[in-house]
VMD Tcl script that builds the backbone (N, CA, C; Angstrom):
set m [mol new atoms 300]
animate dup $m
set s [atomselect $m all]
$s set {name element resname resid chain x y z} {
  {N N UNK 1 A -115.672 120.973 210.977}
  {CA C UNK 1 A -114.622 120.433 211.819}
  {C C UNK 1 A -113.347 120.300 210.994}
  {N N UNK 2 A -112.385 120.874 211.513}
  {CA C UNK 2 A -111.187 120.678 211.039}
  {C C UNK 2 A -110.200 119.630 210.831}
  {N N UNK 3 A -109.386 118.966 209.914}
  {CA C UNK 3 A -108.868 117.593 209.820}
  {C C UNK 3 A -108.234 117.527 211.246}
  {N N UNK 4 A -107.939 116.703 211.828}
  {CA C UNK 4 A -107.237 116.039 212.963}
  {C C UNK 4 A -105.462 116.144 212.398}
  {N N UNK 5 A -105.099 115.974 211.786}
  {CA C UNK 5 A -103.701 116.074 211.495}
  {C C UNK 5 A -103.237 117.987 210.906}
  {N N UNK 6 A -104.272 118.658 210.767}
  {CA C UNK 6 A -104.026 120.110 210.732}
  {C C UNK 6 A -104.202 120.358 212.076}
  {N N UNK 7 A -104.699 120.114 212.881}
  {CA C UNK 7 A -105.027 120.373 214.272}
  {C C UNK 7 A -103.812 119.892 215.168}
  {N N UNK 8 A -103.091 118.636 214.730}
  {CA C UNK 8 A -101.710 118.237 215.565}
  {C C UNK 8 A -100.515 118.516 215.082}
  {N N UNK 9 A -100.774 119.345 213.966}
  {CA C UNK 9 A -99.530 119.691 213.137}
  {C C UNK 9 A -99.418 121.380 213.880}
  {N N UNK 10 A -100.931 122.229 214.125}
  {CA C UNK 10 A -100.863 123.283 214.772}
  {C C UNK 10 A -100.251 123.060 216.254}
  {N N UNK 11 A -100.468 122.377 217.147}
  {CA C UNK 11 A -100.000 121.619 218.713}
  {C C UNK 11 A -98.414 121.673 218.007}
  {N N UNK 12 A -98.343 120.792 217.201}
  {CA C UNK 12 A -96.806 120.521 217.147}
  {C C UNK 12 A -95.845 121.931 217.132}
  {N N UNK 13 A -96.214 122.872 216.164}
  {CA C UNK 13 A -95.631 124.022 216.220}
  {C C UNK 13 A -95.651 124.918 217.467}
  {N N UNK 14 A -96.780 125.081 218.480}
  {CA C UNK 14 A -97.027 125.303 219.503}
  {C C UNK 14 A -96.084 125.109 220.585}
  {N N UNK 15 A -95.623 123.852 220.600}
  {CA C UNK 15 A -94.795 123.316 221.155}
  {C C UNK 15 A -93.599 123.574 221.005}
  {N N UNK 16 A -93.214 123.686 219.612}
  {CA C UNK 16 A -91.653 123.872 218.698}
  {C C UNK 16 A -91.657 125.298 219.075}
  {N N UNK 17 A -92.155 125.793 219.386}
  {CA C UNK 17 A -92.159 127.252 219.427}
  {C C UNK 17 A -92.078 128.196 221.166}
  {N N UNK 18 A -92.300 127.074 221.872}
  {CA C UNK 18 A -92.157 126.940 223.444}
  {C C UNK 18 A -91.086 127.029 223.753}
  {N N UNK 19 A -90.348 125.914 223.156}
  {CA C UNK 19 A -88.801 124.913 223.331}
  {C C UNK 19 A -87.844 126.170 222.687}
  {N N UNK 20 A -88.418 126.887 221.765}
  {CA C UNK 20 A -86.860 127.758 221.291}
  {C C UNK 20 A -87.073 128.909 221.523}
  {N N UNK 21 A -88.660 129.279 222.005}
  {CA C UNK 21 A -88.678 130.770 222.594}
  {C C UNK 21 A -87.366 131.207 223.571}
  {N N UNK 22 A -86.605 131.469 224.337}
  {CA C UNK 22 A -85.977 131.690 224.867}
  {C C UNK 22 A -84.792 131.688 224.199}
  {N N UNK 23 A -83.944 130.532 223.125}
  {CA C UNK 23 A -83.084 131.153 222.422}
  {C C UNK 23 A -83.174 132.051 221.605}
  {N N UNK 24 A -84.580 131.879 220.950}
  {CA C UNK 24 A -84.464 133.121 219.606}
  {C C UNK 24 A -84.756 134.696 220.544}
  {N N UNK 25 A -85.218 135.240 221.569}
  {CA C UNK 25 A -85.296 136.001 222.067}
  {C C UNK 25 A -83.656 136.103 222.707}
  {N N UNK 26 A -83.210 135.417 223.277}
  {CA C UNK 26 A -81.744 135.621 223.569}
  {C C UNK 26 A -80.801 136.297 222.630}
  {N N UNK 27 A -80.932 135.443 221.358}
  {CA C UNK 27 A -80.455 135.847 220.025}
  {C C UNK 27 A -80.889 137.262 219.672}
  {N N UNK 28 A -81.896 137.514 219.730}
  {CA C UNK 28 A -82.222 138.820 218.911}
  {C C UNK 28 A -81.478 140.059 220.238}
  {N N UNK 29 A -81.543 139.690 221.399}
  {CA C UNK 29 A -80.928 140.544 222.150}
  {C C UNK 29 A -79.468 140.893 221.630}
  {N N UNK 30 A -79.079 140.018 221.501}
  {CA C UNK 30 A -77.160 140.120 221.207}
  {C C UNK 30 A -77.293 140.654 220.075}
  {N N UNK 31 A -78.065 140.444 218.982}
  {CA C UNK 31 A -77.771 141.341 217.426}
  {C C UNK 31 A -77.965 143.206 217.681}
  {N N UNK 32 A -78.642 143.081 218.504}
  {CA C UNK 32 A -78.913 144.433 218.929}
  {C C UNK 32 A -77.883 144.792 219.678}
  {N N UNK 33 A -76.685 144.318 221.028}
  {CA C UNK 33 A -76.084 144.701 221.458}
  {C C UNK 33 A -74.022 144.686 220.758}
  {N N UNK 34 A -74.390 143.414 219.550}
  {CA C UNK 34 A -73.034 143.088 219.195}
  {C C UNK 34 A -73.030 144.721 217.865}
  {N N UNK 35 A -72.225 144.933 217.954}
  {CA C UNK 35 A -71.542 146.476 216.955}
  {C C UNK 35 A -71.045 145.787 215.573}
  {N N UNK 36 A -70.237 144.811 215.635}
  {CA C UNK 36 A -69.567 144.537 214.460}
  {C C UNK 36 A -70.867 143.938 213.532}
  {N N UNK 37 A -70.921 143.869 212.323}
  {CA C UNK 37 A -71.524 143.039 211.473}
  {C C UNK 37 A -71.266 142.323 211.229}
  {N N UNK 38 A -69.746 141.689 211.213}
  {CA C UNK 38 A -69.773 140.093 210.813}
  {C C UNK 38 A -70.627 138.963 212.170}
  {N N UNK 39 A -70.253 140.034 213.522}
  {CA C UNK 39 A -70.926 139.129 214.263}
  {C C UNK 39 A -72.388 139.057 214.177}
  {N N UNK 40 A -72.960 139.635 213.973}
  {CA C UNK 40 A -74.471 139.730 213.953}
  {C C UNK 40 A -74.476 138.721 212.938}
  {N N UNK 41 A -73.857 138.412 211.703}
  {CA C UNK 41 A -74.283 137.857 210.778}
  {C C UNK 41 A -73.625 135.958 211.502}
  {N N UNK 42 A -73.142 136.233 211.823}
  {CA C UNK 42 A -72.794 134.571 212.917}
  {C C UNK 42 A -73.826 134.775 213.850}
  {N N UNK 43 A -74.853 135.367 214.251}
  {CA C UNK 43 A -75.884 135.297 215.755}
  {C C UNK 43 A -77.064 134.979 214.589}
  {N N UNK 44 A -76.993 135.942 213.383}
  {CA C UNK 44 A -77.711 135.404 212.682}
  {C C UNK 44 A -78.271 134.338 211.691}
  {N N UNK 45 A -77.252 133.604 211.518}
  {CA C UNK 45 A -77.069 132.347 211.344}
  {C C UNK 45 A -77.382 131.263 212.503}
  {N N UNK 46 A -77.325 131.632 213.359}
  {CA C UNK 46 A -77.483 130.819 214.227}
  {C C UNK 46 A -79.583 130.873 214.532}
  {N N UNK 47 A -79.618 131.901 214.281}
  {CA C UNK 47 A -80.856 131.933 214.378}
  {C C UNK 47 A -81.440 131.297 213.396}
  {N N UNK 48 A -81.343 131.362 212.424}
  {CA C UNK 48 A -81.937 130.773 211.459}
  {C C UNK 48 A -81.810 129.258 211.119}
  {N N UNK 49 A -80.399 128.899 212.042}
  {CA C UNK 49 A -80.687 127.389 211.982}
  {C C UNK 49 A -81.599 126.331 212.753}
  {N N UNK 50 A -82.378 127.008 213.389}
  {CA C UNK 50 A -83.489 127.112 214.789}
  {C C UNK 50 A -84.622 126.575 213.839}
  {N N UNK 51 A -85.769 125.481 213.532}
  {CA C UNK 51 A -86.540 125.163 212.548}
  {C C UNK 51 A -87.659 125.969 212.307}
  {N N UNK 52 A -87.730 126.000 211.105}
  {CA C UNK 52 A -88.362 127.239 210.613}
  {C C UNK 52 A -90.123 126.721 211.388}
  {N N UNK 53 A -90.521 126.146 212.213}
  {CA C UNK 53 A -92.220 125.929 212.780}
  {C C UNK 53 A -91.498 126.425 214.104}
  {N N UNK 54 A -90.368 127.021 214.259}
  {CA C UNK 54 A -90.437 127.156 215.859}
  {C C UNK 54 A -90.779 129.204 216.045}
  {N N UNK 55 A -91.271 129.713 214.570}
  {CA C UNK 55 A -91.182 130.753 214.886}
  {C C UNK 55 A -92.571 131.239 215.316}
  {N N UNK 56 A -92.706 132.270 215.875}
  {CA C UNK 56 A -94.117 132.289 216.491}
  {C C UNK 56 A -95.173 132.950 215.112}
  {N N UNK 57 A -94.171 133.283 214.026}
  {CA C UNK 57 A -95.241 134.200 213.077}
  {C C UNK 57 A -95.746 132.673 212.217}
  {N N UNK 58 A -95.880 131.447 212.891}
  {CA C UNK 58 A -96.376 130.640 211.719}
  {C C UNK 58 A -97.128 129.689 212.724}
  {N N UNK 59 A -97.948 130.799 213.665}
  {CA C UNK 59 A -98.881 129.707 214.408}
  {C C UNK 59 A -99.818 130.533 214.293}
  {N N UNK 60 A -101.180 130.017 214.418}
  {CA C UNK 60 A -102.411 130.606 213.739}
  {C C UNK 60 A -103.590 130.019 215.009}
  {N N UNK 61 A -104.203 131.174 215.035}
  {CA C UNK 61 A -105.605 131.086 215.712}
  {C C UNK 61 A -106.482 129.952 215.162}
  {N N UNK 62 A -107.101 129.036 216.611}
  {CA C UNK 62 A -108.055 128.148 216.026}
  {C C UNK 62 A -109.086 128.364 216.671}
  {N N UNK 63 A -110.325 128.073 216.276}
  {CA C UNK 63 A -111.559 127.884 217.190}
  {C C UNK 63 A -111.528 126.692 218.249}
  {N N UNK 64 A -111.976 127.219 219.437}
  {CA C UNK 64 A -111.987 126.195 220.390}
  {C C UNK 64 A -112.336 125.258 220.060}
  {N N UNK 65 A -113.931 125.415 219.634}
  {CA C UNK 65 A -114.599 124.026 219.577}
  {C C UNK 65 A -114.686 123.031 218.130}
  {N N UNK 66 A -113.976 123.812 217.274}
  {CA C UNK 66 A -114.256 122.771 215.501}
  {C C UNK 66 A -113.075 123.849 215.170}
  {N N UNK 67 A -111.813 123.945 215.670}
  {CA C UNK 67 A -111.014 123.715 215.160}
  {C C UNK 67 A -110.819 124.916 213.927}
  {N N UNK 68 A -111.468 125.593 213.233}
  {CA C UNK 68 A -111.706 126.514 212.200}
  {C C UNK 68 A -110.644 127.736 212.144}
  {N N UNK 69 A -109.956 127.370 211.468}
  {CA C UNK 69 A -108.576 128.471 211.481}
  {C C UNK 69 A -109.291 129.790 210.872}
  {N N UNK 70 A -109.952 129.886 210.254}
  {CA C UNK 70 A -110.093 131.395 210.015}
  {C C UNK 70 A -111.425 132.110 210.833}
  {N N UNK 71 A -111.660 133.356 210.681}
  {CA C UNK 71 A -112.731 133.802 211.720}
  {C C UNK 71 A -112.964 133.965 212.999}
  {N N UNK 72 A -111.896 133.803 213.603}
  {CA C UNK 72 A -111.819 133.825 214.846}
  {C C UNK 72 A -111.645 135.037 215.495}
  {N N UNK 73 A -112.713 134.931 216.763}
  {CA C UNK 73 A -112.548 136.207 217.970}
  {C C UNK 73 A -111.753 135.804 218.729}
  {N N UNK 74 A -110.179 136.771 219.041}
  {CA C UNK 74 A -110.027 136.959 220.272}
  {C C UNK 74 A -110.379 136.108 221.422}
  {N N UNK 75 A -111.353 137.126 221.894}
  {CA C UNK 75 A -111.676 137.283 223.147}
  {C C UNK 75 A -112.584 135.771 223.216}
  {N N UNK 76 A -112.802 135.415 222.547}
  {CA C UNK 76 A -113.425 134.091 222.813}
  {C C UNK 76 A -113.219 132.588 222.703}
  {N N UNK 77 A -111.920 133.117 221.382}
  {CA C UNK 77 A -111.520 131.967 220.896}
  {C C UNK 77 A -112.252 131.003 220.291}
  {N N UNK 78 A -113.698 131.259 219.677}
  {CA C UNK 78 A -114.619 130.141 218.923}
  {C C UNK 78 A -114.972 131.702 217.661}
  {N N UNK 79 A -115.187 130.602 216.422}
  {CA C UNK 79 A -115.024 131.281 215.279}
  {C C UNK 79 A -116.595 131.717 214.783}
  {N N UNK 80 A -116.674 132.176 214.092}
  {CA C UNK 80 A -118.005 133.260 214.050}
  {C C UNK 80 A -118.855 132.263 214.081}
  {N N UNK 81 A -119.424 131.705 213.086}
  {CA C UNK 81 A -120.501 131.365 213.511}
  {C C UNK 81 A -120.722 130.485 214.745}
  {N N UNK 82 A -119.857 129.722 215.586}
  {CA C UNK 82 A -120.350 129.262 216.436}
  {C C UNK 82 A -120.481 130.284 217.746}
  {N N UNK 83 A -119.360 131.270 217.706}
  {CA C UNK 83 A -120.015 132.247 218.408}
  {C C UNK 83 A -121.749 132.612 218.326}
  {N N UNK 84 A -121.783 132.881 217.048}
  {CA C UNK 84 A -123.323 133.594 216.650}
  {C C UNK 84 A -124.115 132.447 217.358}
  {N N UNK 85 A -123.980 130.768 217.461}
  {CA C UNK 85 A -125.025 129.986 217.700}
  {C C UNK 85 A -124.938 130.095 219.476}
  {N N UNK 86 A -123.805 130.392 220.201}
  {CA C UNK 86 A -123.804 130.164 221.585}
  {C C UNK 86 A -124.320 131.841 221.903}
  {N N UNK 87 A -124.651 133.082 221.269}
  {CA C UNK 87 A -124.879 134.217 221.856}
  {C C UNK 87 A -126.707 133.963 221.871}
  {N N UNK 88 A -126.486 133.375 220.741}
  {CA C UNK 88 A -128.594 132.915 220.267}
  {C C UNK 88 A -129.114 132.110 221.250}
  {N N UNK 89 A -128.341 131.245 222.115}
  {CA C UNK 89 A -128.867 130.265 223.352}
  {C C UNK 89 A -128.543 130.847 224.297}
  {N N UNK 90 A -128.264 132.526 224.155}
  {CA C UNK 90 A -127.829 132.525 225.952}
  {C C UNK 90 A -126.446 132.216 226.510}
  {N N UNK 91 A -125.347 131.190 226.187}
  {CA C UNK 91 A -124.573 131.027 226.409}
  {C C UNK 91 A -123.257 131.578 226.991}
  {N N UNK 92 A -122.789 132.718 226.551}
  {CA C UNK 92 A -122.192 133.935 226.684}
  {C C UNK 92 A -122.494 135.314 227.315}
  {N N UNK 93 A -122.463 135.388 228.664}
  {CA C UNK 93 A -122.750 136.767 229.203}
  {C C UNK 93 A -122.200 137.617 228.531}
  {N N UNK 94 A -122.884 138.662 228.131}
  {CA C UNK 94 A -122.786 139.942 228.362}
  {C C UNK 94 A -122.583 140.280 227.007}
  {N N UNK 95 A -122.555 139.283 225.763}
  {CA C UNK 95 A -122.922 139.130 224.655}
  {C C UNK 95 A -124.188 139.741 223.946}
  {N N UNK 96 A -124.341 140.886 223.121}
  {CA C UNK 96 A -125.580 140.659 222.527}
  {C C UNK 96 A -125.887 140.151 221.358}
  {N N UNK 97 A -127.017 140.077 220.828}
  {CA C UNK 97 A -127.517 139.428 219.615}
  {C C UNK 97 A -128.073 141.012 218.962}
  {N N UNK 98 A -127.860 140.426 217.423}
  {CA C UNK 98 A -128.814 141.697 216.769}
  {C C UNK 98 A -129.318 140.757 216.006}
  {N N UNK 99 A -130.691 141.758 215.700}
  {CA C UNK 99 A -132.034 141.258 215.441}
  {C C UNK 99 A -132.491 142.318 214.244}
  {N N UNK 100 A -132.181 142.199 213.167}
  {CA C UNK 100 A -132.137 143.099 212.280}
  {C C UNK 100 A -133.245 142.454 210.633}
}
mol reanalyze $m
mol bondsrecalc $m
mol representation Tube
mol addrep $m
């Protein structure tokens, strides 16, 4: 199980990252459409004064159920081994088990 304050510090960025989606996508539009470079470098400044947890490359996959930042599927969102324990009970259609 993962600490409780890594787990609300991940939410928090989640959040920070909700709230400025729409400017920093706004922003990156205009650097692409403004020609001059000094302006890009004023759009780009501006971007960067935006807090650095609101960007989306610094939010990270957790396991649903314990929280476990690394190992994680996708498609399931719970991290290997607890996957492996819910495919062994049945839990998961359409899941198989190997038996090796």
């Amino acid at each position: 199980m993962a600490r409780k304050s890594l787990i609300h510090r991940e939410k928090k960025r989640q959040k920070l990252e909700q709230k400025y989606h729409l400017i920093r996508r706004s922003s990156k539009k205009e650097i692409n459409k403004v020609p001059s470079l000094s302006d890009k470098w004023k759009i780009h400044g501006k971007l960067q004064s935006s807090p650095r947890n609101s960007a989306p490359t610094r939010l990270h996959r957790r396991c649903f159920s314990t929280g476990r930042p690394r190992a994680n599927y996708r498609d399931f969102g719970l991290s290997g081994h607890i996957l492996r324990e819910m495919v062994h009970a049945c839990l998961l259609p359409g899941a198989t088990r190997s038996s090796w």
